[in-house]
N, C-alpha and C positions, 0 to 999 in steps of 0.2 A: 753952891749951885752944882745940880749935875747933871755931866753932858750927856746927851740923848745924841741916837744919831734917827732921824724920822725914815719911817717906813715910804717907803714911795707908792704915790696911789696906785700908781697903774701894776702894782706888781701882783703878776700871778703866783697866788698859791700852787706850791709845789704838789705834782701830781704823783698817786699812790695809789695804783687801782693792779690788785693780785692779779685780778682776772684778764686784765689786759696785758698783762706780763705773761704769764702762762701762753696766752694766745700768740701773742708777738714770737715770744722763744717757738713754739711747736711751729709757724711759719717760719724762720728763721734756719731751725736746726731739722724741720720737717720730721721722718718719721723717728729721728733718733734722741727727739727734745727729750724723752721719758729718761734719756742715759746721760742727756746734754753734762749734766756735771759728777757723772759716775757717782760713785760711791763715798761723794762726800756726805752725804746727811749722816751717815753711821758715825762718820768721825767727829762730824760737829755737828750735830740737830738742831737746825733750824736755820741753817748759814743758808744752804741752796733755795730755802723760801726767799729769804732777806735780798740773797742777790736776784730774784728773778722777779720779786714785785719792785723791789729798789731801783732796779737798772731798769729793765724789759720795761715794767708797769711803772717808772716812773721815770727816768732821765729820757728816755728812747720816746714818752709818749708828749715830749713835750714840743711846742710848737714850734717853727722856725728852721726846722731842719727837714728834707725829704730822708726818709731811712736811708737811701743810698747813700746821699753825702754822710750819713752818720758811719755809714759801710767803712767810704771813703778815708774815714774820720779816726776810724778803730784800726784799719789797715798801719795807717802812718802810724799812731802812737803805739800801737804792737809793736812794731818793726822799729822804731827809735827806741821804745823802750829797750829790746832785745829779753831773751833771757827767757820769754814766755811762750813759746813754740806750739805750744799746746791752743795756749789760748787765739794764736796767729792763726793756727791749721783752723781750729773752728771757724772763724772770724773770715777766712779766705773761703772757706764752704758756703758759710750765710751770704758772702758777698755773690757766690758763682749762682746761688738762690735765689736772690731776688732780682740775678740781669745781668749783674757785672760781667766782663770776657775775661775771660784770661789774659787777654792784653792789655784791660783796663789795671786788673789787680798787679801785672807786671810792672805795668809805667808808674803807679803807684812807686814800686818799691825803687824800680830806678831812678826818679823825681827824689825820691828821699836821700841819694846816694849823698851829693852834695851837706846836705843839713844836718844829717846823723851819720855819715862815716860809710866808707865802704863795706868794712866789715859788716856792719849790720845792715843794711843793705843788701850785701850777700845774703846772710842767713835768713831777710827774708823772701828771698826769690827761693833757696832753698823749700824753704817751708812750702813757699806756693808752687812749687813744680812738685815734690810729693804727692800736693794735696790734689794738684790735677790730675798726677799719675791714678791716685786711690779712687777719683770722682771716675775718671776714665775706667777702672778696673770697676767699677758697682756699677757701671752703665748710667752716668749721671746726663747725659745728654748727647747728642753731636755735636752741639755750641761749643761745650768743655772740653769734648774730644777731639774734635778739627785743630784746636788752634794751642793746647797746650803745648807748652816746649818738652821735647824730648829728654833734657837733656840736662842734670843739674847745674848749674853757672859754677865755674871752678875759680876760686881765691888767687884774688896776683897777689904778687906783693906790696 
């Protein structure tokens, strides 16, 4: 006899829709979605489709979650993760995009201090006071330019 494990009825088919990835990213990363993953297609062809219908058009469009808390969601595991700075600076942009303050994205990363270590922690206030700095420098708002910190958080010991 072999064991089966059954499908659960209520389960939704995962969703895969290009065009709703495309869309979501060009809201997200606004007018810079065309560069959102630079010059990786030359290097691997076809990876920047895979991630933007995979992710965009299909983890991000699925139900249960407001984009925000998904913002939310990406903030923490960036900044635990560490190491991904790049990906954290996008991710703090999308979040200041669709609403987030500066101070929401802060407490984020100070809320994580505890769970994932100060160091990382640090690194990622770091990354979000650059990225206020850079949003302040391209005239990204007065929301983002009132309230960012000055000032990068310096490492104790």
């Amino acid at each position: 006899m072999t064991p089966t494990t059954p499908i659960p009825a209520d389960l939704a088919p995962a969703p895969s829709d290009r065009e709703a990835g495309y869309a979501l990213l060009a809201e997200l990363a606004g007018p810079a979605s065309a560069t959102a993953l630079g010059g990786l297609d030359a290097l691997a062809p076809g990876f920047p489709d895979w991630i933007v219908t995979s992710l965009f058009g299909g983890t991000y469009q699925r139900p249960g979650l407001a984009l925000r808390d998904r913002q939310v969601a990406n903030l923490a595991a960036l900044t635990a993760l560490g190491g991904v700075e790049p990906q954290l600076a996008d991710h703090v942009r999308y979040s200041l995009r669709i609403g987030l303050t500066p101070e929401e994205i802060t407490e984020v990363m100070v809320h994580l201090a505890p769970y994932v270590g100060l160091p990382k922690a640090l690194a990622g206030l770091r990354v979000a006071t650059a990225t206020y700095a850079e949003a302040a420098t391209a005239g990204a708002g007065s929301a983002t330019t009132a309230t960012a910190p000055t000032e990068a958080p310096k490492e104790q010991a």
